[in-house]
N, C-alpha and C positions, 0 to 999 in steps of 0.2 A: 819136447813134451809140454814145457811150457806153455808155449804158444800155442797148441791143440788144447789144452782146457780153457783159454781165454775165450780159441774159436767155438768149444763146446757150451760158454758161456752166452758168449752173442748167438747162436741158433738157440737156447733154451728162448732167452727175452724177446727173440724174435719172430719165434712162431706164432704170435699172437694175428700174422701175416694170412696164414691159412683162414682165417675169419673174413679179413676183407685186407688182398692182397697188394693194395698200398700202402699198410702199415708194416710190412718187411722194411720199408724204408721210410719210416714217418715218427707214427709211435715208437714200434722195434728198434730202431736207432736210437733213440732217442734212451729210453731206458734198456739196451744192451751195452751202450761205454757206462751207462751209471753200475750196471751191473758188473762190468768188468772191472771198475775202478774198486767196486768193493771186494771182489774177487782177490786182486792183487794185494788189497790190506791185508786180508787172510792169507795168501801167500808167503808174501816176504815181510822180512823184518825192514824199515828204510829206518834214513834220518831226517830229519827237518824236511827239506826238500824234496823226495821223492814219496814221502807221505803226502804233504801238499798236491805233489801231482797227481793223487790216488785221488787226494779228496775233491780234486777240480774235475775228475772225471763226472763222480759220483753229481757234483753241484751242478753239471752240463747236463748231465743225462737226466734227472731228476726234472731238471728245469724244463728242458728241452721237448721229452716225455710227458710232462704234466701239461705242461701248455698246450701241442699238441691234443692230447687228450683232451682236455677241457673242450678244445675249440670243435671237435671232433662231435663232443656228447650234447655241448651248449648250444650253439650255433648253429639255427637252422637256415640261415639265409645262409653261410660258408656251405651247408652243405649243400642243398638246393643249389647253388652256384655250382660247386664242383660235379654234381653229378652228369652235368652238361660239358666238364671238359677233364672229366677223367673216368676210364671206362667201368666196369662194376668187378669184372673177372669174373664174373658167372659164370661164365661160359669158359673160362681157360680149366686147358688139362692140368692133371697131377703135375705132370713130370715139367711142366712150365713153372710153373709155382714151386715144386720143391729148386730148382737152377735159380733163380729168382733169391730163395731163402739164404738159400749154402752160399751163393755168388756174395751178397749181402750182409751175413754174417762173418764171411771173410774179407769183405773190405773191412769192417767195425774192428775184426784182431788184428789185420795190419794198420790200421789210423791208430791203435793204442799202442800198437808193439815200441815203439822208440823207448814207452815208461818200463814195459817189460824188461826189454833188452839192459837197460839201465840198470833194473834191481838184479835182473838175473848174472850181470856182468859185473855185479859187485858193486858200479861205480856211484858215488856219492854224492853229495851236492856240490856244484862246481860254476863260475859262473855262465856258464853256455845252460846252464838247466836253470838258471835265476833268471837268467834272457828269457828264456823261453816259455816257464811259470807268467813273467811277465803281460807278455805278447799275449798269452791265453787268455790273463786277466781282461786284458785290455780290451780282445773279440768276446769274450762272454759280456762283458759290460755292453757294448758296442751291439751285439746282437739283441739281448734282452733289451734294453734301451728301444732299438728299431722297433720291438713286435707289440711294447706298450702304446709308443708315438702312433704306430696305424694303428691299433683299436681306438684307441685314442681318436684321431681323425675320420675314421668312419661311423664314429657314435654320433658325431657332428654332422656327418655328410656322407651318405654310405656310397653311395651315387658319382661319388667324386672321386677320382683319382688323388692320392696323398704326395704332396709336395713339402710337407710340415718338417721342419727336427731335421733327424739326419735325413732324410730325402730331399733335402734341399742341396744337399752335398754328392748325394750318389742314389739312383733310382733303386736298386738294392741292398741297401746297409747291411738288412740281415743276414746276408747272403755274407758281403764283406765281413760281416764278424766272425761267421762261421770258418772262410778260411783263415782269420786271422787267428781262430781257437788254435786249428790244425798245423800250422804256421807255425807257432809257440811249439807246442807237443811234439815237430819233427826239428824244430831247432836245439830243444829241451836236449834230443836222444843222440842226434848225430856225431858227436864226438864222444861216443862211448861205441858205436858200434863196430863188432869184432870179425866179422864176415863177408862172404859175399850172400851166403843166405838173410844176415840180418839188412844187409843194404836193398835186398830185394822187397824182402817186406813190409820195411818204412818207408822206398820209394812209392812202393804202391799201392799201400794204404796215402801215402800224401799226397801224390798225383792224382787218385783217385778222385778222393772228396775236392781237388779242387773242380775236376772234370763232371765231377755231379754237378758241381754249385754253377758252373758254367749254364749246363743241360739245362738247371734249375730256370738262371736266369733269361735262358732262350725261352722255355716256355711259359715264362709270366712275360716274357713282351711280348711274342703271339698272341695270350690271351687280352694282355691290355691294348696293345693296337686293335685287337676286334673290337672292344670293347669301348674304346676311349679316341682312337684312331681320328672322327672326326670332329674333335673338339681343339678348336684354335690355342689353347691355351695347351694342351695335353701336347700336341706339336711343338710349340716352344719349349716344353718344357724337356724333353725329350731331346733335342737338338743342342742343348745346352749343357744336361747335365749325365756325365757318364753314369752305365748301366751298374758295373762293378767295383770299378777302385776309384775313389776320390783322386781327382786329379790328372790322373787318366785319360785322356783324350778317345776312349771308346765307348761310343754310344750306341750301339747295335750289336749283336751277336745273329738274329733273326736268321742271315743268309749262311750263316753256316752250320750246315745239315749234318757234320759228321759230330754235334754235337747234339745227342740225343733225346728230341723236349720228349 
């Protein structure tokens, strides 16, 4: 029952989808975990550390959300850009969009369920949830960080591909942070969980967002090889330095299709 009013939670923040149907997953993500995170204060009673983990939702989603939005409302060159490489959904049916929502809004309750299962299982601050608090800290900094550094860089040079900050270490940090959030939040929960149903729904709420962030980073090299593809520099830079995790020796994802740009 729980975990149905978190999911009841992320479909309210994420209908804002039916408007212009990439904000199921942009915006609506973005403020449905801050929404959930608030949800779950009102919920449970925690201690020190599973308040923290309420309130680290609420600090992602907010952030996450707001930025988004801004960039959404401010930016007319981001948008004019995207229009050309993400479609309008003008034309998509109901029943595509409402699958779209519900599919969406249930990844968002299983990627938070590990805090749930946590307070709903009674268990307390312990240190696998200080690890994990940790770990989140570190991809929230790590992300937010990434999305300053490109504004940053394209204020200077919009025209130019970003190599600056962490992009000199990983061609998508933001991405990197964000599984590093997810990361934290299922290592947080894991050794509290009591079932085979709660193992299913923090597998795959984790698996998930990583397999988004994946998706994500096929379709920004798609877009930047169109885009950047014949510039000598953009090639070495490419060839050098991994797509996703520092250090990493993977610099492409492009040829593998079953990951969805």
């Amino acid at each position: 029952m729980n975990f149905l009013w978190i999911f009841v939670v992320a479909l309210a923040f994420s209908a804002c989808g039916f408007k212009k149907y990439v904000w199921f997953i942009s915006i609506g993500y973005g403020f449905s975990v801050a929404a959930i995170g608030a949800a779950l204060l009102v919920m449970f009673p925690g201690d020190g550390g599973t308040l923290a983990a309420c309130v680290l939702f609420l600090i992602y989603g907010c952030r996450l959300g707001g930025y988004l939005a801004l960039r959404e409302w401010k930016s007319s060159t981001y948008n004019a850009k995207m229009k050309t490489e993400i479609k309008s959904g003008d034309g998509m049916k109901l029943i595509a969009k409402v699958s779209i929502w519900v599919s969406a809004a249930l990844l968002y309750a299983c990627e938070t369920s590990p805090v749930l299962f946590r307070l709903q299982n009674g268990a307390g601050t312990d240190t696998m949830l200080l690890v994990g608090l940790g770990v989140s800290v570190c991809g929230l900094i790590v992300e937010s960080a990434a999305d300053l550094q490109k504004n940053a860089a394209k204020k200077v040079n919009p025209r130019r591909f970003v190599d600056t900050g962490l992009y000199r270490i990983v061609r998508c940090p933001n991405y990197f942070g964000e599984m590093l959030f997810w990361t934290g939040v299922f290592v947080g929960g894991v050794n509290v969980l009591q079932s085979v149903w709660q193992w299913v729904a923090a597998l795959t709420g984790y698996l998930g967002i990583i397999y988004v962030m994946f998706g994500g980073a096929r379709r920004l090299e798609m877009r930047q090889n169109r885009t950047y593809g014949s510039d000598p520099e953009y090639q070495a830079y490419v060839k050098k330095t991994p797509i996703m995790v520092p250090l990493i020796p993977l610099y492409s994802v492009e040829k593998y299709k079953w990951l969805v740009a």
